[in-house]
N, C-alpha and C positions, 0 to 999 in steps of 0.2 A: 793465697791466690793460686788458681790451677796455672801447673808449668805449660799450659799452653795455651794461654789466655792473653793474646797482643792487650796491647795499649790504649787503642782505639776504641769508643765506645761498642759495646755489644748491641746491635738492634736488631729489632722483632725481624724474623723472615717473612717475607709476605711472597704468595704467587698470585699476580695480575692478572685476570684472564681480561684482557681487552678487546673490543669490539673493535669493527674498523674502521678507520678515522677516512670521513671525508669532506675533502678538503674544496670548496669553488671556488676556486682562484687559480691564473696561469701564473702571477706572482709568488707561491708559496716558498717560502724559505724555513727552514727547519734546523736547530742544532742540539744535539743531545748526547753526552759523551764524547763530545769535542768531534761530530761526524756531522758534517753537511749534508743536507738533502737537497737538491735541488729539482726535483718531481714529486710532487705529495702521493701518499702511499695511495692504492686502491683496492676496490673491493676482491681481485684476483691474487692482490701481495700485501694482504693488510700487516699491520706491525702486532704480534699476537703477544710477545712477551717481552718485557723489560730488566734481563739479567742483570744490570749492575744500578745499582745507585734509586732514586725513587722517580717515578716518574704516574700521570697520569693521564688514562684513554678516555678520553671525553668525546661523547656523542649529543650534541649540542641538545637535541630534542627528545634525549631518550625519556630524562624523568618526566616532561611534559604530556610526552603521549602516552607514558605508562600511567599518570592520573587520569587522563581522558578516556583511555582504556576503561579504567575501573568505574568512571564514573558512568560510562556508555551499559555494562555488565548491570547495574544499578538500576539503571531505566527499564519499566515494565512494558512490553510492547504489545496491545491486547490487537487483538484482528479475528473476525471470522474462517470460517474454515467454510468448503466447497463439500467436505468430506465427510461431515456432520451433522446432515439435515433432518438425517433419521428422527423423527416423533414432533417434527416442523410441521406445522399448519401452515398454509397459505390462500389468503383470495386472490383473484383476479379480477378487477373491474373492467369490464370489454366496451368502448363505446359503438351500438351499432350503425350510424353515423360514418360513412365513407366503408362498410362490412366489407369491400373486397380486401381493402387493407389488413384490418382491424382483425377479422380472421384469420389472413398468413402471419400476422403477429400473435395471435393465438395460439396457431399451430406450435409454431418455433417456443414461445414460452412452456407449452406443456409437454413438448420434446426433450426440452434441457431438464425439466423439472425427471421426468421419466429418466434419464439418462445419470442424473445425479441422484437418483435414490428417492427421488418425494413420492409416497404411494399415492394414486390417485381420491382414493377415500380421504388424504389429506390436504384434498386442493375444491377449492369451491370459486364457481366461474359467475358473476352478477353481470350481467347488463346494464344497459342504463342506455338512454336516446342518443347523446353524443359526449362530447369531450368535457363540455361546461360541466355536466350532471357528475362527472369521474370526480369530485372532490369530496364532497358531502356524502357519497356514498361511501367512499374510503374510510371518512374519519368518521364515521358511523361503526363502518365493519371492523376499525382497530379499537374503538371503544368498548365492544361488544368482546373483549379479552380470547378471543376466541382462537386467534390468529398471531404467526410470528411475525409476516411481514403480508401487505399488501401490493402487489402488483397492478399499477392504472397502465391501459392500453388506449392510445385513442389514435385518430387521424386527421391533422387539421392543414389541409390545403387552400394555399393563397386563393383567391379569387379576383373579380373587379371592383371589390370593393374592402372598408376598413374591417369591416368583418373577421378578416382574418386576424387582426393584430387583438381585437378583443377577447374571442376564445382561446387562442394561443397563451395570449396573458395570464386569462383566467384560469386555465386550465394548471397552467404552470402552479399557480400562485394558490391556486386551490387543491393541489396535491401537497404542495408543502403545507399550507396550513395543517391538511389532516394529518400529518405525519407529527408535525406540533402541539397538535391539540389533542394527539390520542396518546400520543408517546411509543407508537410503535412504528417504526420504519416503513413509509411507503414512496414507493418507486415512480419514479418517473418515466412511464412507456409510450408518450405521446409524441407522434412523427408531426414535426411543422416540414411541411415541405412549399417547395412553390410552384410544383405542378404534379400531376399523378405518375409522371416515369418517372421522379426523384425517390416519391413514395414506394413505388414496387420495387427501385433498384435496394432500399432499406429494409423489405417488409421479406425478404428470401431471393433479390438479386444480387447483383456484383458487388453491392453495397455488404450482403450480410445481411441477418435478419437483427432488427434493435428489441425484439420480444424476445430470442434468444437471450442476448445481453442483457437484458432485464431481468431476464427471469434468474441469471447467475448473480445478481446484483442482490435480489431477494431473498437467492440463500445464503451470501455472503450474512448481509446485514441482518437477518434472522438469527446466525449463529451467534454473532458477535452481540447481542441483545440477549440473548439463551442464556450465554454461558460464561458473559464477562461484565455484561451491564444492568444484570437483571437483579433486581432488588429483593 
């Protein structure tokens, strides 16, 4: 036996590097090395090292959040891009039906479209009588493979009669079909308002223009079918 080898068992050196322990409670009591605490340590005077005897820094939630960490790192997060539209095809269906509107929502669509890179050679603008006719012609134009996304513009203001709730329906209800039945993304750019100043504060006033919106909608959803969903 080495002449300077005590009695005592020999054990492993360990150094602790511990985080800092926090505590909720005004009750905390603590003793360790025969030393009371009567303040639980905090993130300005954490306890970092434990020189004598064994002790352990437990952070109640660390292993838990460092799985959810990894699991989070594992999940694939696919999304369109604004940045990416370059060699995007797009139509427009325009209802000429309420055209004061229908046009400053044109405008603003083919402004963002211009402003985010879409060459005009790669945008094609269809009419059609009113809002009802914007569905069948969409899932016609997304059928025809031609296009990455379809943008419907229309304008359907209340009136004195039920009128309004029919095309507003149908219109709704007839853009998502085509967008279902073609399998390519088409947009929802139909203003329901319930008089014509709610309509022009949407179509390029205080409101905003919603053909603008649309038409960022279009390149979002185009991308994100381009280059993450397309088969």
């Amino acid at each position: 036996m080495a002449a300077n080898c005590s009695l005592r068992p020999c054990l492993p050196s360990f150094n602790l590097q511990l985080s800092p322990i926090h505590i909720h409670s005004s009750s905390y009591y603590h003793t360790f090395n025969n030393t009371k605490l009567t303040t639980p340590p905090t993130a300005s005077s954490p306890i970092q090292h434990l020189h004598q005897g064994f002790g352990f820094g437990i952070e109640a939630n660390k292993k838990k959040n460092n799985n959810s960490f990894s699991r989070t790192l594992a999940v694939r997060h696919l999304t369109g891009s604004l940045t990416s539209a370059d060699g995007l095809r797009f139509a427009i269906v325009v209802a000429r039906f309420n055209e004061i509107i229908t046009k400053l929502l044109l405008e603003g669509a083919l402004d963002t479209f211009k402003k985010y890179s879409v060459k005009e050679e790669d945008i094609d603008v269809v009419w059609v009588p009113g809002s009802f006719e914007i569905g069948v012609v969409a899932e016609k134009l997304g059928k025809s493979r031609k296009y990455q996304a379809i943008l419907c513009i229309g304008a359907v203001i209340r009136g004195d009669t039920s009128h309004y709730d029919a095309v507003a329906n149908s219109a709704a209800s007839g853009v998502l079909s085509a967008g279902l039945n073609s399998g390519v993304p088409c947009i929802f750019g139909v203003l329901t308002c319930d008089d014509m100043e709610q309509a022009l504060n949407r179509a390029g006033g205080k409101s905003g223009n919603k053909g603008a919106e649309a038409a960022l909608t279009a390149i979002e959803m185009a991308s994100l079918f381009e280059h993450h969903l397309k088969h």
